[in-house]
N, C-alpha and C positions, 0 to 999 in steps of 0.2 A: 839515946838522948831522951830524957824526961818529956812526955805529953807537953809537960806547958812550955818548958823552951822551946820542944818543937814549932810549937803553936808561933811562941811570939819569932821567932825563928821566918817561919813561913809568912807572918804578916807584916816582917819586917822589909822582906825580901824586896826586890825590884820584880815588877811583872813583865816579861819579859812584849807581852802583846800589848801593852799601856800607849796607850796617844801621846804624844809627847810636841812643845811648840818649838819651830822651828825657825829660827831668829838671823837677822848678820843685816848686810848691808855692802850696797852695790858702787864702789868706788872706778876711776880710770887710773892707771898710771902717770905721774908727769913726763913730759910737758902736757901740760890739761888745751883741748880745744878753746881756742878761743871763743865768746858769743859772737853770733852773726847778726849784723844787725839790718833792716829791712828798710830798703829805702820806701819811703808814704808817696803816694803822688801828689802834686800840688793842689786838687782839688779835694782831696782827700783828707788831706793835715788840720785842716780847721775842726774834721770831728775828732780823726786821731789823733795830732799829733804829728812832725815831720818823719818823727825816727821810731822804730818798733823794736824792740829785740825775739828773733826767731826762738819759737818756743822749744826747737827741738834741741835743744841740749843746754839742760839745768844741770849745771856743774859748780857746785859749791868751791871753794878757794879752797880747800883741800882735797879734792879729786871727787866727792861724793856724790853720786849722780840723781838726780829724780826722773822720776817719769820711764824707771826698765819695770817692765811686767818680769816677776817670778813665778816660775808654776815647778809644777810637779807633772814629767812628760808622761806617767801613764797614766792608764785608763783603771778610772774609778766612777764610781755612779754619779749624774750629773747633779748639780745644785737643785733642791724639792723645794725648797723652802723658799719663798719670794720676801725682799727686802721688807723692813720695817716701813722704809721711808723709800720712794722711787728715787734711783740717781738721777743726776742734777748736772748738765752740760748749761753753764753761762756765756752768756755773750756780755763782754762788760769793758769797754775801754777800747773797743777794736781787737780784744784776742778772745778766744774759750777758753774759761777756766772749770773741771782743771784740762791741762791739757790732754790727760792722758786717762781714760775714767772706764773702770767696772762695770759692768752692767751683765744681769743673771739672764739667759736666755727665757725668753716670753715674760720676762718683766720690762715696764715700762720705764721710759728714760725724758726725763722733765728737760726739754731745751727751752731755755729764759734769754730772752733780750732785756737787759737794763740797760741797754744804750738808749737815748733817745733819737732815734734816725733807723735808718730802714736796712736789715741784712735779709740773707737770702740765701737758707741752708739747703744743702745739697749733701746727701749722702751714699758713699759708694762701697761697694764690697772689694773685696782683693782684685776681682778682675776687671773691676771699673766699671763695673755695671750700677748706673744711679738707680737707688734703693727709691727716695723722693726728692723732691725741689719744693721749696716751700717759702712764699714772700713774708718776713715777719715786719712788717711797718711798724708796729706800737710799742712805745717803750713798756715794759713788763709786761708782752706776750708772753704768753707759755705754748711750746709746742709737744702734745706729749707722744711719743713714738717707739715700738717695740721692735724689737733686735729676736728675731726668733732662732735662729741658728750662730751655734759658735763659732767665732772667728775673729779676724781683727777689721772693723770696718775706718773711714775716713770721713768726718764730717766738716765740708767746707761752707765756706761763705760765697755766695757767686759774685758780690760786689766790692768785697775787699781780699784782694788774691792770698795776701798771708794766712788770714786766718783759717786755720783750721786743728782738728782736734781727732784721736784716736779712738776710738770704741772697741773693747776688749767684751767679746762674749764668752766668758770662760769655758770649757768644757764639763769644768766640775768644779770643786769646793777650796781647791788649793792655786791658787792664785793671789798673788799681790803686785800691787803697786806701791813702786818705793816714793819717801816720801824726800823734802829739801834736804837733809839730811841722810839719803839715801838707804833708809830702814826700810826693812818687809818684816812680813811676820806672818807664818804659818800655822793656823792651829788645829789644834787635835791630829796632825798627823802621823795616822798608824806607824807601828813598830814597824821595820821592815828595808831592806834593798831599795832604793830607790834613783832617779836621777832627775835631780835639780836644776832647771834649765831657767836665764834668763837673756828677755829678748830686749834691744832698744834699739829704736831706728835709723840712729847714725851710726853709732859702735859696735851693734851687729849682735850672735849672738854666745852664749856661754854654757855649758855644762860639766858637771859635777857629779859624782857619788855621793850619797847619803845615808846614813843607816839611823838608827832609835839613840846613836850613842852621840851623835853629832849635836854639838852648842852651837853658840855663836857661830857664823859662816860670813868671810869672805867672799865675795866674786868680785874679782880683779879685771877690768878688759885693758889690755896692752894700750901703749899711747899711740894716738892718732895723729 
C-alpha cells in the first residue's frame, strides 16, 4: 500500500483506546407504580399544603424513571477536579429539590431554605449515624456542608417527616443521575470491558456489560 493511503488509512481508522459517551436511559416496565401520595398533618397544611406527593418514584407516563443513579462499578481514580459551581440541595415548597443530587467528595454542598418558616436538616450515612442537625429559621438561609467520603447519604427534615433527599458521593467521574425523562450520560468513558450498574431506591438495582462499541443503552427494571 502507497505511504499516503496508508497514512490516510491509519488516520481514518477508529482508535481503538478512544473515550467514547455513553448515553440511554432508565425506564420500568408496565404496569408503572403508581405515585404515593403523603398525607400533611393539619397543622402543617397551612404552609404545605394538605397533600404531597412522595418524591421517591418520578415515573413519567411512559415508564421513564428520574432520580436512578448510573455508575460504572469499577475502580478508577476518584473525581480531582472540584465543581464550577458547589451543588445545590433546596428546600422549597415543603420538599428538596432535586431529590436526588451529586456531590464530588470534599466539595461543598449549598442547602437553601426558600420556604419561609422553619426546617431542620439532619443528615445520616448508610448506617444511620447523624452526620449534623442543623435549625434553619430564615427564609433564604444557606447551609453549606461537605460530604468527605463516598457513599449514599440521606438528608432529612426533623419537622416535616416527608421530606427528604439522597446524597450521592461518587467514587469517581462516571456517575449520573437520570433526568424527567430518564436520560444519563456518561462522558469520556475509556475504551474497554466494563459493567454498568444502576441503583434506585424503590426498584432496586440493575447491571449490564459495556464495551467502547456500546450506543444508546436501555436499562429496563421489571414491573413492580
Amino acid at each position: 500500500m502507497p505511504f499516503l493511503l496508508l497514512l490516510i488509512f491509519f488516520l481514518l481508522s477508529p482508535d481503538p483506546a478512544a473515550a467514547y459517551n455513553l448515553k440511554g436511559r432508565v425506564r420500568v416496565l408496565p404496569p408503572l407504580p403508581a405515585p404515593e401520595p403523603v398525607a400533611v398533618n393539619a397543622d402543617q397544611a397551612g404552609e404545605c399544603g394538605s397533600v404531597i406527593t412522595a418524591p421517591a418514584l418520578r415515573i413519567s407516563a411512559e415508564g421513564f424513571v428520574q432520580d436512578a443513579v448510573v455508575y460504572l462499578e469499577e475502580d478508577f481514580p476518584p473525581p480531582s477536579e472540584p465543581p464550577a459551581v458547589p451543588a445545590v440541595l433546596d428546600q422549597k415548597n415543603c420538599v428538596f429539590s432535586p431529590h436526588v443530587v451529586l456531590v464530588l467528595p470534599g466539595s461543598a454542598v449549598e442547602i437553601r431554605n426558600s420556604d419561609g418558616f422553619l426546617h431542620n436538616v439532619r443528615a445520616f450515612d448508610s448506617k444511620a449515624v447523624m452526620l449534623f442537625n442543623e435549625a434553619m429559621p430564615r427564609q433564604n438561609q444557606i447551609l453549606k456542608k461537605i460530604f468527605s467520603e463516598p457513599g449514599r447519604f440521606t438528608v432529612r427534615c426533623g419537622i416535616h417527616r416527608w421530606m427528604y433527599a439522597i446524597v450521592v458521593v461518587p467514587k469517581h467521574r462516571y456517575y449520573a443521575v437520570t433526568d424527567g425523562g430518564g436520560r444519563f450520560a456518561l462522558k469520556d468513558v475509556p475504551a474497554g470491558n466494563f459493567t454498568l450498574a444502576v441503583w434506585h431506591e424503590r426498584l432496586g438495582e440493575l447491571r449490564r456489560p459495556v464495551d467502547g462499541q456500546t450506543g444508546e443503552i436501555d436499562l429496563i427494571f421489571p414491573s413492580k
